[in-house]
C-alpha positions as CSV (number, residue, x, y, z in Angstrom):
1,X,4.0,-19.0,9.0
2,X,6.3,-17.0,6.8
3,X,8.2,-18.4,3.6
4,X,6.9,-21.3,1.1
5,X,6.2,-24.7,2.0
6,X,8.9,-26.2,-0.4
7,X,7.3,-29.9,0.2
8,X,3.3,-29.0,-0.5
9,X,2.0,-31.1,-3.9
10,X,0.4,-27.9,-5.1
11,X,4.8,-26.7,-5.9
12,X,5.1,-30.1,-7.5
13,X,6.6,-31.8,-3.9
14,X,6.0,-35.4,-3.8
15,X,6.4,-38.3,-1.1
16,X,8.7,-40.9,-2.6
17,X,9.5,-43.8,-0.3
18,X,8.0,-44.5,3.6
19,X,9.2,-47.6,5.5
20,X,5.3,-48.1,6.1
21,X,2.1,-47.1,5.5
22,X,-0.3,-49.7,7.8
23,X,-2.9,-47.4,8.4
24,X,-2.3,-44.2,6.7
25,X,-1.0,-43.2,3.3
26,X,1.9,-41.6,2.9
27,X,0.8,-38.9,-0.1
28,X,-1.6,-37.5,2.3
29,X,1.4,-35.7,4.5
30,X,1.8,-32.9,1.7
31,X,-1.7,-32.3,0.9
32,X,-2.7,-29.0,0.7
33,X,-5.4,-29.1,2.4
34,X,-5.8,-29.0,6.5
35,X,-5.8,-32.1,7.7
36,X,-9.2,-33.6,8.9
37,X,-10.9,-36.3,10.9
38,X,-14.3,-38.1,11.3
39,X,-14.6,-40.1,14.2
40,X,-15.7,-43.9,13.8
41,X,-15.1,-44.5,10.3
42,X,-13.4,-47.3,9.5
43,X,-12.5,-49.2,6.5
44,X,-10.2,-52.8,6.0
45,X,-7.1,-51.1,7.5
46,X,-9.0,-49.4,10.3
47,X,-10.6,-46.0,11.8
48,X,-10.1,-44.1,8.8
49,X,-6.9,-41.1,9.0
50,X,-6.1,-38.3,7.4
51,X,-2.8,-38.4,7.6
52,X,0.5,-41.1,7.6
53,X,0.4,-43.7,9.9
54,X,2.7,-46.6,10.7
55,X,1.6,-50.2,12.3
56,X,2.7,-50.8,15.9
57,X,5.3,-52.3,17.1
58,X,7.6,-51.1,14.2
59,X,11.1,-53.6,15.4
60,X,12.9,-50.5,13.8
61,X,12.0,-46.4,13.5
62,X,9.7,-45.6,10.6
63,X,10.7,-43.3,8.4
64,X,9.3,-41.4,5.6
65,X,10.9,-39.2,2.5
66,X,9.2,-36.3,0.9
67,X,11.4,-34.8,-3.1
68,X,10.7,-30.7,-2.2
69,X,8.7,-29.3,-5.2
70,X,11.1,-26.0,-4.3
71,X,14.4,-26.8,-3.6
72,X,16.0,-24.6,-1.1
73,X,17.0,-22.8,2.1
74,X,14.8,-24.9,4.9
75,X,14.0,-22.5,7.8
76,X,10.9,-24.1,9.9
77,X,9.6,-27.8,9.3
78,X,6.5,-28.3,10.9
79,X,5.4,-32.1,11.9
80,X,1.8,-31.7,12.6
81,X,0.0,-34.7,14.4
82,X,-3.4,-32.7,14.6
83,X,-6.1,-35.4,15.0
84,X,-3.6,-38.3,16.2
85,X,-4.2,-38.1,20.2
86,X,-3.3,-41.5,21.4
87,X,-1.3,-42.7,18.3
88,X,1.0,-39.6,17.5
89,X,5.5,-40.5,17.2
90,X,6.9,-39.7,20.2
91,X,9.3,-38.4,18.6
92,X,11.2,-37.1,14.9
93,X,14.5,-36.4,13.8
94,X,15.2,-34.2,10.4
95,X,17.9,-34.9,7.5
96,X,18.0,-33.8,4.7
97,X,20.5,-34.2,0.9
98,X,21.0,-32.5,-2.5
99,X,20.3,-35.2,-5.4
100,X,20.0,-34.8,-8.8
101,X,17.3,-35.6,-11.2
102,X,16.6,-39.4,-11.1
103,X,19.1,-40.4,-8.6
104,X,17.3,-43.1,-6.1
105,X,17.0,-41.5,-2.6
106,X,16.7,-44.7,-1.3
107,X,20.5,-45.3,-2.2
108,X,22.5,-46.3,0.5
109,X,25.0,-44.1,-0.3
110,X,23.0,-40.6,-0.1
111,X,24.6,-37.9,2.0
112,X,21.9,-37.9,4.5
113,X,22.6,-34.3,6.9
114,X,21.4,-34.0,9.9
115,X,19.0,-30.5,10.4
116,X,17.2,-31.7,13.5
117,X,18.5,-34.5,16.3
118,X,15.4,-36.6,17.2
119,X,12.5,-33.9,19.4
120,X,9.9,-34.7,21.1
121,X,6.3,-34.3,19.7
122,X,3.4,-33.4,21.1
123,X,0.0,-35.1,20.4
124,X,-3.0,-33.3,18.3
125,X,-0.5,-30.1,17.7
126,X,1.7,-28.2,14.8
127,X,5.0,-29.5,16.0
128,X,7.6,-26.4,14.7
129,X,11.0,-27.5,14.1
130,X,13.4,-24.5,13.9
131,X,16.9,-25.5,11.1
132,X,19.4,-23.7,11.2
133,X,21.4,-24.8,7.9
134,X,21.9,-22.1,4.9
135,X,22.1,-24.9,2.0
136,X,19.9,-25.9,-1.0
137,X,18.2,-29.2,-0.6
138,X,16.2,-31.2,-2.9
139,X,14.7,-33.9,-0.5
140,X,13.8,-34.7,2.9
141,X,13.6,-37.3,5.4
142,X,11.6,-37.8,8.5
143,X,12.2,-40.6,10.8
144,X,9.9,-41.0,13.7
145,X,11.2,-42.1,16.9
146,X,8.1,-44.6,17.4
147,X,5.4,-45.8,15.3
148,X,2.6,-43.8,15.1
149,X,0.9,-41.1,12.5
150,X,1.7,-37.5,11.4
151,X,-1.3,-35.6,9.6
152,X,0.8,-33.3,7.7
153,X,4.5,-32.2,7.0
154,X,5.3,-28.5,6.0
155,X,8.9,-27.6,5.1
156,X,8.7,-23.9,5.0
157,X,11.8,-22.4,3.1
158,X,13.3,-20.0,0.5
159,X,13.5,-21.2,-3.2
160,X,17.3,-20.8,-4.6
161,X,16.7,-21.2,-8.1
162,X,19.7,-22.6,-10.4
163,X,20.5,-19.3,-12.6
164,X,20.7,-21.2,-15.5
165,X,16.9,-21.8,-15.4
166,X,16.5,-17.8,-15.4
167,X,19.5,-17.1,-17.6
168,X,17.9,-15.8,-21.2
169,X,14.3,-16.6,-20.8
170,X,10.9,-15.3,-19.1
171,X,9.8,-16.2,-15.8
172,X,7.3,-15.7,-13.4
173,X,9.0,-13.8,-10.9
174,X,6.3,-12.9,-8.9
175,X,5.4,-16.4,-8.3
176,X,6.1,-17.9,-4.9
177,X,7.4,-21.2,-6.4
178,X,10.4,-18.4,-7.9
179,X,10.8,-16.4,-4.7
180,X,7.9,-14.0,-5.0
181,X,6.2,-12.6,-1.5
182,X,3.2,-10.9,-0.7
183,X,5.0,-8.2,1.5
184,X,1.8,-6.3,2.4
185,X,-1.5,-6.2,1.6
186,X,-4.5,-3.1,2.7
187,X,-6.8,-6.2,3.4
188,X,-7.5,-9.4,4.4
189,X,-11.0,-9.8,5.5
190,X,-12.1,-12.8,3.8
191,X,-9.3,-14.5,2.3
192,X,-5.4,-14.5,2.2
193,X,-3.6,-12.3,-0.2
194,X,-0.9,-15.3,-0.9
195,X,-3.2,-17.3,-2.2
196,X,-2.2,-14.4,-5.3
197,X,0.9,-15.6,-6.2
198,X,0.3,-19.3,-6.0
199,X,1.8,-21.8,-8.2
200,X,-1.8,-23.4,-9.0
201,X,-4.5,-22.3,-10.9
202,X,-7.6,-21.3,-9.1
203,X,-9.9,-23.6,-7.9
204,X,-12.8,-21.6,-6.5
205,X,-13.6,-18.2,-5.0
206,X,-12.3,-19.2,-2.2
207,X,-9.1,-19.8,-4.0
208,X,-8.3,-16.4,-4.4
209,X,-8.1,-13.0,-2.7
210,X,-10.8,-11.5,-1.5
211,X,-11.3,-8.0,0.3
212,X,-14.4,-7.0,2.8
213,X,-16.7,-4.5,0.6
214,X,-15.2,-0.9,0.7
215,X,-18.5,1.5,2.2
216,X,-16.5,4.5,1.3
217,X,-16.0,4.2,-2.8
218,X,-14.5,7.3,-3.9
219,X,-13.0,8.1,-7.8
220,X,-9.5,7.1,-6.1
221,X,-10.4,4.0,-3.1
222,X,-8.7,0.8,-3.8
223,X,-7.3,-2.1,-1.7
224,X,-3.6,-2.9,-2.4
225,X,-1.3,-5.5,-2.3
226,X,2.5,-5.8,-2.6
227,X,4.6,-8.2,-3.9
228,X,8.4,-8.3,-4.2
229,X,10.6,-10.6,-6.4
230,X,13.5,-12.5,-5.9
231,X,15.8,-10.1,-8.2
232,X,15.5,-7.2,-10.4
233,X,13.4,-8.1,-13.4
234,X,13.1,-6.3,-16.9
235,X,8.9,-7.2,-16.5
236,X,7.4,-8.3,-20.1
237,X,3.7,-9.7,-18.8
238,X,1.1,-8.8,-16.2
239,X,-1.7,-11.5,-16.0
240,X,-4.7,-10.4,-13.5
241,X,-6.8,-13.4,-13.2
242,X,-10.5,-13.0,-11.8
243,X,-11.4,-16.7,-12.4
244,X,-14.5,-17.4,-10.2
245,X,-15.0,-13.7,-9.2
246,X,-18.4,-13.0,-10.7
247,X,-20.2,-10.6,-8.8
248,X,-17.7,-9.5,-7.0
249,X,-14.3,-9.3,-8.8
250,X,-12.0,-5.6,-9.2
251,X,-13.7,-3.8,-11.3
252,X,-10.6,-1.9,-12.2
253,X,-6.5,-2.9,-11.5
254,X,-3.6,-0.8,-11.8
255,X,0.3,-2.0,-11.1
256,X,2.9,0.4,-10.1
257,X,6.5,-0.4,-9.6
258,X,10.0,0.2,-7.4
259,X,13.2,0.0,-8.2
260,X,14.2,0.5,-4.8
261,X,14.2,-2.3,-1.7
262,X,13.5,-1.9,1.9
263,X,15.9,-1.2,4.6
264,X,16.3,-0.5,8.2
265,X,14.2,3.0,8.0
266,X,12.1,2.0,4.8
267,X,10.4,-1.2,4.8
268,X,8.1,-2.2,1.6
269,X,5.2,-0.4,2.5
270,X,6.9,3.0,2.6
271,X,8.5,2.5,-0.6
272,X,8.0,5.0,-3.7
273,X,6.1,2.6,-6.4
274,X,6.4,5.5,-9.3
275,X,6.7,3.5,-12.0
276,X,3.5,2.6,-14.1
277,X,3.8,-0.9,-15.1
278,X,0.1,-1.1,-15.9
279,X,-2.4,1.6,-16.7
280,X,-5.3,1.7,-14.6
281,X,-7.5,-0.7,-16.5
282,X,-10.8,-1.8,-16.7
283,X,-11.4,-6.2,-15.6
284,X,-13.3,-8.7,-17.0
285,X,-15.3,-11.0,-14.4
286,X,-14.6,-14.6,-14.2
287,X,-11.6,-14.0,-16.9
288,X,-7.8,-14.3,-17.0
289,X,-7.0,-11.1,-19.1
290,X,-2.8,-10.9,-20.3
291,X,-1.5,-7.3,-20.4
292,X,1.9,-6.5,-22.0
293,X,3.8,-4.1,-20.5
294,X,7.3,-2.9,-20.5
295,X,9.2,-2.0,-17.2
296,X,12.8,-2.6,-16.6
297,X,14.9,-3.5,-13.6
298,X,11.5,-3.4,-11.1
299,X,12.2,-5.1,-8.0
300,X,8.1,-5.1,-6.8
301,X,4.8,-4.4,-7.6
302,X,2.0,-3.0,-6.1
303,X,-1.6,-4.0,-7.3
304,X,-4.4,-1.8,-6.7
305,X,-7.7,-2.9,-6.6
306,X,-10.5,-0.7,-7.7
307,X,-12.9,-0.2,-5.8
308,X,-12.0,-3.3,-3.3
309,X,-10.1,-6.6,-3.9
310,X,-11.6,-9.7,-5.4
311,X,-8.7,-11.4,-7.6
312,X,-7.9,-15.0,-7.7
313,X,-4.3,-14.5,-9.0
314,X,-1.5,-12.1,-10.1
315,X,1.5,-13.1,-12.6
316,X,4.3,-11.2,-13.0
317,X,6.3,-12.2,-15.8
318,X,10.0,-11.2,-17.2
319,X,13.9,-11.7,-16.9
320,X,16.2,-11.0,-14.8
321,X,18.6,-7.9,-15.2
322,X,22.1,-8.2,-15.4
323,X,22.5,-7.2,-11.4
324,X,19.7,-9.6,-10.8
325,X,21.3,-12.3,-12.5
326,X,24.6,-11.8,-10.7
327,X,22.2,-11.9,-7.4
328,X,20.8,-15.7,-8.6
329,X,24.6,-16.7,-9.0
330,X,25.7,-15.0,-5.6
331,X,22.8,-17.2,-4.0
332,X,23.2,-20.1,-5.7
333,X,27.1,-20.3,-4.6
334,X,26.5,-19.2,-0.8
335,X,23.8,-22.5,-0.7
336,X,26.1,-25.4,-1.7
């Protein structure tokens, strides 16, 4: 699945008002983690679920509404009812609004929009939603055309940042909460390279970005990985984070830079990355090691990984140029 999920806790999302929880909470829906189930357990509500889940017999639709950790462009929501085979909605239509800080969703008055009329869901299956609907949002709202329980709910999207959170100071551009995308990456054996630009700190290896063991180490063999930004940045900060790679983290990292963006004939891969934003360098295991650098108007990086990758994250850090500002602004307008 392409693009952010703009609704997961680990951005910051948050599930703010459900009109019931009977037998399954309502936070679980943005968990991170896959949803899971273990037949046969049961505690004073019932079998035990991972996952929302309404009583029966609701006299009027449930319904359930998630604040977006990302505001943004919604693309794909996905209503998963993995693990909910007899039990699942038959049903669930989408809306969504744009609120500001501390206003009450719950409000009467909200401008609820329709993305999705009510479809049909499937039992025990990732239930993709398709919007078609170019505007920022800050929250949205699921209601269920039965009773019944939903293990997870993805919103994938696009962040549109507010420029004047970008406008004079240092950001994380490479991070996906900011727009940031792993375009490609040489490998992917053991773990996904995304997990690089993720808005949490690393939890465990298996956090992080791991590569299959290169056989054919040479002075110049590395793995690679390229990420893009939202808009041109002057880039201040590189932070290569090997947090929980002991025995098997890069032993060296350099980051080169474009100032050029993909087209029809030239997509990411097959760009020239000719600036040196970092030095080949030697890593620390099991360390986050800050590198300052100085590299303006670079629109992505690419991080090779001597001899093979094992990285738990990557932080680009800087401001936007003056062009890239502009883009913000340009965005920003064509989403209200």
């Amino acid at each position: 699945m392409t693009g952010l999920d703009l609704a997961c806790r680990a951005v910051g999302g948050s599930v703010v008002a459900a009109s019931d929880e009977s037998f399954g909470f309502k936070e679980r829906l943005i968990d991170a983690a896959e949803p899971d189930f273990v037949p046969g357990t049961f505690d004073l509500r019932g079998e035990v679920v991972d996952g929302w889940e309404t009583r029966r017999h609701a006299p009027a639709p449930d319904w359930v509404i998630i604040r977006l950790g990302v505001p943004g462009r919604l693309h794909t929501i996905d209503v998963d009812t993995r693990f909910f085979t007899g039990n699942h909605p038959t049903g669930a239509a989408l809306y969504a609004a744009t609120l500001a800080a501390g206003a009450d969703p719950c409000d009467a008055r909200v401008d609820w929009r329709v993305l999705s009329p009510s479809t049909a869901l499937k039992a025990d299956a990732h239930n993709l939603i398709a919007v078609d609907d170019a505007r920022r949002y800050t929250h949205l709202k699921v209601v269920i055309a039965s009773d019944g329980g939903v293990a997870r709910l993805r919103a994938y999207g696009d962040p549109v940042p507010d420029p004047a959170l970008w406008s004079g100071v240092t950001v994380e551009v490479s991070g996906a909460e900011h727009g940031g995308r792993v375009e490609h990456c040489s490998d992917t054996f053991y773990s996904d390279a995304r997990a690089l630009i993720a808005a949490d700190r690393p939890q465990n290896m298996g956090s992080g970005w791991e590569a299959r063991r290169r056989r054919d180490i040479g002075p110049d063999t590395h793995d690679a990985v390229t990420i893009s930004f939202l808009t041109p940045a002057d880039l201040l900060r590189i932070e290569i984070d090997t947090s929980y790679f002991v025995f098997n983290a890069s032993r060296e990292v350099s980051v080169l830079g474009t100032r050029d963006r993909p087209d029809a004939r030239r997509p990411w891969w097959a760009l020239p990355f000719d600036e040196v934003v970092l030095p080949r360098t030697h890593l620390i295991a099991d360390a986050r090691q800050v590198f300052v650098v100085d590299a303006p108007a670079i629109t992505a990086i690419r991080v090779q990984a001597y001899p093979d990758g094992g990285i738990a994250r990557v932080r680009a850090l800087g401001r936007p140029t003056a062009s890239g500002l502009a883009e913000l602004h340009s965005r920003w307008d064509a989403s209200l």
